[in-house]
Structure formats: C-alpha cells, structure tokens
N, C-alpha and C positions, 0 to 999 in steps of 0.2 A: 504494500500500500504506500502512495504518495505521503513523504515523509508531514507536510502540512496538511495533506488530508486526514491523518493519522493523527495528529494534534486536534485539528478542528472536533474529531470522533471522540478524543478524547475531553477536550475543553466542553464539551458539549455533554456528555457523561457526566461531567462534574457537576456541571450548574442545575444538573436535572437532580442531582444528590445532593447539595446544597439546599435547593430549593424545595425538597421533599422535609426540611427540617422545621419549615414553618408549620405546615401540617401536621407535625408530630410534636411540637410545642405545645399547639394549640388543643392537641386530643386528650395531652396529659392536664392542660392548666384546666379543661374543662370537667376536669375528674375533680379537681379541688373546689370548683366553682361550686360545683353542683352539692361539695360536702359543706362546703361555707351555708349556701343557699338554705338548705336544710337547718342549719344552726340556726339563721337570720330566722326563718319561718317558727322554728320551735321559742324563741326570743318574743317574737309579736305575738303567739299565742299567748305566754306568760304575760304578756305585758297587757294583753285584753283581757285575760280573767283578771286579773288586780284590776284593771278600770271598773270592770264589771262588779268585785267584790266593793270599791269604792263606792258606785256608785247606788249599789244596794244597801250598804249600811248610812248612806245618808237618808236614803228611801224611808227606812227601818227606824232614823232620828225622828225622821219629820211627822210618821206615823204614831211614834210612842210622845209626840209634844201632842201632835193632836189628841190624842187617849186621854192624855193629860188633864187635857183643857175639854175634855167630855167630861170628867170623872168630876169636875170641878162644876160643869153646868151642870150635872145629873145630882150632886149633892147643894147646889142652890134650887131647883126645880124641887127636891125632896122638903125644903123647907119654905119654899110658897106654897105647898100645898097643904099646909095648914091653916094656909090665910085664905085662899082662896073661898066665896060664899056661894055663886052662883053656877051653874051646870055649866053656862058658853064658858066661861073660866077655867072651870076643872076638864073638862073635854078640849079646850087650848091647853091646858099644861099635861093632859094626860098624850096629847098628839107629840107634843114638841119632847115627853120623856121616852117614847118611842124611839123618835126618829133618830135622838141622840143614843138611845141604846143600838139601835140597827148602825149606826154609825162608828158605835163602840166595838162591835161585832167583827165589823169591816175591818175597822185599824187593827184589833188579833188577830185576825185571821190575815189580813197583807203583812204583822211582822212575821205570825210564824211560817210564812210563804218564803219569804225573804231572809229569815233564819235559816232554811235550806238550800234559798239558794248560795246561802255567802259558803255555806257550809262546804257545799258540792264544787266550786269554783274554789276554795280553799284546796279541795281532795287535787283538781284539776290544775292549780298551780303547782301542787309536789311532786304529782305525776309529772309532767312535762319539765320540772327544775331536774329529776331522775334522769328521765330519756335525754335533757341538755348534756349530760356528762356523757353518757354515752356514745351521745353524739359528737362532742368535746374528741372525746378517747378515738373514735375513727378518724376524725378527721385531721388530728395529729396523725394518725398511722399514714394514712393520706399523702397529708403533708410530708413528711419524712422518707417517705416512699418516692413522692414526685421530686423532692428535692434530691435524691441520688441519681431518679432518673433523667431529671434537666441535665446535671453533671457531667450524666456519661454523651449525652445529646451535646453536650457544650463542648466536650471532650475530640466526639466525633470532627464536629464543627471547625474545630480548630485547623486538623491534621488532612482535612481534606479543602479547607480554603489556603492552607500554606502548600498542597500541591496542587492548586488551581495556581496560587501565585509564581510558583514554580517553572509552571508551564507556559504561562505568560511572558514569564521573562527570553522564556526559549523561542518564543514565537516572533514571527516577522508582525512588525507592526499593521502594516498595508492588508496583511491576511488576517490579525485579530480585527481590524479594524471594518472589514467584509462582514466578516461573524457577528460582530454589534449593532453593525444596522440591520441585518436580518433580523438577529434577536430578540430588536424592541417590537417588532409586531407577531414572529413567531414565537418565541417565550423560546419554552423545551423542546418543540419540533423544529427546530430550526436545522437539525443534521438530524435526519429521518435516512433508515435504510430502504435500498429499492428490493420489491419482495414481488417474486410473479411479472416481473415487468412493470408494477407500478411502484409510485409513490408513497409512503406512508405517512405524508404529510397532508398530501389534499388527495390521494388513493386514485389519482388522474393514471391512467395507462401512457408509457411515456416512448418514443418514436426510437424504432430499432436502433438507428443510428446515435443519438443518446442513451441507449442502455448498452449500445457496446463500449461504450466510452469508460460509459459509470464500471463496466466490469472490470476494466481492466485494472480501475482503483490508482489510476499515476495520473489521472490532473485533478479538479477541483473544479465538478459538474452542478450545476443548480437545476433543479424543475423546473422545464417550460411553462409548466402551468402554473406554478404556484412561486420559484422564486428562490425556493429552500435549499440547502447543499443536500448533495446525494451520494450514497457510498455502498458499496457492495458488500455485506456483512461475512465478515471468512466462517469457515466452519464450525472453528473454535469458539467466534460470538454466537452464531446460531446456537451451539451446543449447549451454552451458558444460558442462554435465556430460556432453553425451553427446558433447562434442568427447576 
C-alpha cells in the first residue's frame, strides 16, 4: 500500500477511536446521572412529607383553637340558659348549642384525621431517610466504579492521541491537509474501504477504471461520487474486522 495512503488509513482509524471516546464518556456519566437523579427524587419526597407533616399540624392548631373557643361558647350558652324565659329564646339557644356541638364534632374528628395523617407521613419520612442511605451507598459504588472507569478511558485517551500526534508529524503537510477538508463534512467516513466495487461511504458503484486504481492501493483515489478517499482493504484488515 501507498506509503501516505497507509497513513491516511491509518490517521483515519485513529480519529474514528478517538472519537468513539465521547460516547463512552457519556454512557458511563449517565450511569451516575441517573444514581444522582434517584437521590434528588428520594430528597423531594422527604422534603414533601415534612411540608405535608407541617402543614397538617398547623391544620391540627387551628382546629384544636377552634374546639377551644366552642368549648368556651358551649359553657356561656350552658349559663344563658338559665336566664332564658320565653320558648323563641330557649329554641334560639337550644339551635345555636347544637350547631356549636356539631361543630365541636367536626374539629375531633378533623384532629384525629390529621393525627394520622402526620403520623403516617412521619412513618413515610423514615422510610424514604432509610432507602436515602441506601441509595447514598450505590451511588458511591457508582461513583467509585465510574471514576476508575473514566481513568482507564482517560488513560486510553492519552496513548492513542500521542500516536495520532505521532503520525502527524510523519505526515506530508499538503496530504494531512487533503484529509481535513474532507473530514469536516465527512466526520469518520472520510477513508471508507471499496467492498464489491462500491463505496462504503455513499455505497455508489464506482467505474472499473477507478476500482483498478483503488486496487492497486499506490496513489490516493477519492469517490467520484461522493469525494471521500478510497482504499482497498488487505486480507489481514478484512480478517480483523470480521473477527
């Protein structure tokens, strides 16, 4: 093979390995994301039962001042009615000692409502502070886990852009310089092998007289149709890829 077409195959290899590390960044960060997420979610629950528990036992105040203040009219009401002479009188104070009992009823019956529920939202903040540790404890494992795995990803990183740079310094400027303007509109297909006569960039069937070219692998052929370098993959790749 053409000793810059053999570069190009290779510079090209790289960036496609290079570039497959963003993706494998993003698969791991989104494993932590998602153990955060869960924290966050198990966080606002606790943080809604205690509003809830709060705003139940104000509930719970306001109902036990009202009882209060029944308890207070139903014991003045108990002592007009000694004074009281006429029937419309005693039938008005027997209405109004009613309504304040039925009223009295209500305010017991909404505390010990509300006594359960603080209760039950109490159970439901210890539960979920529980499951927070737990969840705690994963998500350091998580964590600790992704952080050895960015490492070795960073690691990779390193040794395979110091043999991109490598190669670049080896390379004829004029010929990387070919490589980069293809690349900024074909990304990774930019050196695409010919397979069956065609293209593996835009899969175009490409004219005898440029695929004997491409075989012979000693110049540095683009697609007629698409623009891309083209290169005739040896055995040895073939073999590698379909291992």
């Amino acid at each position: 093979m053409n000793k810059y077409l053999e570069q190009l195959v290779d510079l090209s290899r790289i960036d496609k390995e290079i570039d497959s590390f963003g993706p494998r960044v993003e698969s791991i960060e989104k494993k932590l994301r998602s153990a955060v997420e869960k924290e966050q979610e198990m966080l606002n629950k606790i943080t809604t039962y205690e509003d809830e528990v709060k705003e139940s036992k104000v509930k719970k105040s306001k109902n036990e001042l009202h009882l209060a203040e029944l308890a207070a009219k139903l014991a003045e009401l108990s002592k007009k009615g000694g004074l009281v002479k006429t029937d419309r009188e005693i039938k008005a104070l027997q209405l109004e000692e009613e309504i304040s009992k039925e009223q009295s009823e209500f305010a017991n019956e909404e505390i010990n409502r509300l006594d359960k529920v603080i209760e039950s939202k109490k159970l439901d903040v210890e539960e979920a502070k529980a499951a927070i540790e737990e969840i705690n404890k994963s998500t350091q494992e998580v964590r600790t886990s992704i952080e050895s795995q960015l490492k070795s990803i960073e690691s990779e990183r390193s040794k395979i852009c110091e043999e991109k740079n490598e190669l670049i310094a080896a390379m004829s400027q004029k010929i990387l310089s070919f490589y980069q303007k293809i690349r900024k509109w074909a990304g990774n297909t930019t050196v695409v092998p010919v397979k069956k006569q065609a293209c593996y960039g835009c899969f175009m069937r490409i004219n005898d007289k440029t695929y004997a070219t491409v075989i012979k692998n000693e110049d540095i052929v683009t697609c007629p149709h698409c623009g891309r370098i083209l290169y005739k993959e040896t055995e040895i790749e073939t073999e590698a890829v379909e291992a």
